[in-house]
C-alpha positions in Angstrom: 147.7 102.7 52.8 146.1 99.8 51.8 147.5 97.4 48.6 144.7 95.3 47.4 145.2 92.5 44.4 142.5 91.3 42.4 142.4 87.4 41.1 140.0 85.0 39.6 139.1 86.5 36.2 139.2 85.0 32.6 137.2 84.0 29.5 133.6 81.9 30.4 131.0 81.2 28.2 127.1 82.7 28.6 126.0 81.3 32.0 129.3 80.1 33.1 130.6 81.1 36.9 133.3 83.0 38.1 134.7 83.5 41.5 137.1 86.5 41.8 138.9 87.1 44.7 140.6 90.5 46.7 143.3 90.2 49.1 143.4 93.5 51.1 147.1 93.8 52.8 149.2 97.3 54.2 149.5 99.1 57.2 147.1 101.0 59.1 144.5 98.7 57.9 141.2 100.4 58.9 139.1 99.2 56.5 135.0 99.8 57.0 133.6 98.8 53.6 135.1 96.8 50.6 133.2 96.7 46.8 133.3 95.6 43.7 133.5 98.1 40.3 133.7 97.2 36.9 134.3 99.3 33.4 133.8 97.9 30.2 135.5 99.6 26.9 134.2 102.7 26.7 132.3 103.0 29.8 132.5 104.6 33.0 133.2 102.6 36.3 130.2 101.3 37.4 129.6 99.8 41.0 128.6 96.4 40.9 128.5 95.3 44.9 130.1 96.2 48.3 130.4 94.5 52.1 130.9 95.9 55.4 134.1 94.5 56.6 132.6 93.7 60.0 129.2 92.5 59.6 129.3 91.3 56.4 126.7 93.0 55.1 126.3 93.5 51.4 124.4 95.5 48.9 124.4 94.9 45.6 123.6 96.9 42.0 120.0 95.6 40.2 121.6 93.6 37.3 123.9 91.5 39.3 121.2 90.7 42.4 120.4 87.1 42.6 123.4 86.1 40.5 126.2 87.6 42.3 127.6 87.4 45.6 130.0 88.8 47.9 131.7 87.9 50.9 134.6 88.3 53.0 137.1 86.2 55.0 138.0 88.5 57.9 140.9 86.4 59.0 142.5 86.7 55.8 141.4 89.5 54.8 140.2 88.5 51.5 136.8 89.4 49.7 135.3 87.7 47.1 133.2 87.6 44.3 131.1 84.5 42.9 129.4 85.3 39.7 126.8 82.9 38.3 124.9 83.1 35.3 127.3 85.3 33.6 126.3 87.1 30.6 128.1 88.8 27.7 127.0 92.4 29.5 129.2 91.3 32.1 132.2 91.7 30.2 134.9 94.4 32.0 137.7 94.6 33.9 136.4 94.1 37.6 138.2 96.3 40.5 138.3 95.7 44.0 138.3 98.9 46.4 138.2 99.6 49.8 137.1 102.8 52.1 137.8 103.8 55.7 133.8 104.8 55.9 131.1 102.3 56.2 128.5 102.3 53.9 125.0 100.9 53.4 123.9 102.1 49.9 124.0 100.5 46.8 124.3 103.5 44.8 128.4 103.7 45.7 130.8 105.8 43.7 134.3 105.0 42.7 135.0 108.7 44.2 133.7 107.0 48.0 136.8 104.5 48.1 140.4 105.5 49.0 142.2 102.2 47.9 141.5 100.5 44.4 143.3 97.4 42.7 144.7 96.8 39.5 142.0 95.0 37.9 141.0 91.7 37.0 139.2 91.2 33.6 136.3 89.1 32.7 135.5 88.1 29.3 131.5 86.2 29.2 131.5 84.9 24.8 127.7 84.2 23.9 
């Protein structure tokens, strides 16, 4: 089982930045791919980006592209998250997850992850 811990969120104004961060930690750690999901009040979880834990590759949802980026420190196992140009839609709880399965798409659902976080929220005031 892998224990992940989210960090880095808090209250920015309209296009402020944000850098969250996931530390990844446990036994048996086979992890393939690691991603970001958020959920806003209300809302379902909603995949926002993901990585592949060895090449780094990363795919990304169509609101966030060009603003957002993920990436990964192997060594530490740690992913993160910078977030430019935040907006008020950005507003949720951000959750970090991670899957024993590598995948390419950028149409992930939570239900493709086997380890999830507690959370991290991110407020964006206009």
């Amino acid at each position: 089982q892998v224990q992940l811990v989210e960090s880095g969120g808090g209250l920015v104004q309209d296009g402020g930045s944000l850098k969250l961060s996931c530390a990844a930690s446990g036994r048996n750690f086979n992890i393939r791919t690691m991603a970001w999901f958020r959920q806003a009040p209300g809302k379902e979880r909603e995949f926002v980006s993901a990585i592949t834990w060895s090449s780094g590759r990363t795919v990304y949802t169509d609101s966030v592209k060009g603003r957002f980026t993920s990436s990964r420190d192997n060594a530490q196992n740690i992913m993160y998250l910078q977030m430019n140009s935040l907006k008020p839609v950005d507003t949720s709880v951000y959750y970090c997850a991670a899957a024993r399965i590598t995948y390419y798409s950028n149409n992930l659902l939570p239900g493709n992850f086997d380890s999830w976080g507690q959370g991290t929220q991110v407020t964006v005031s206009s």
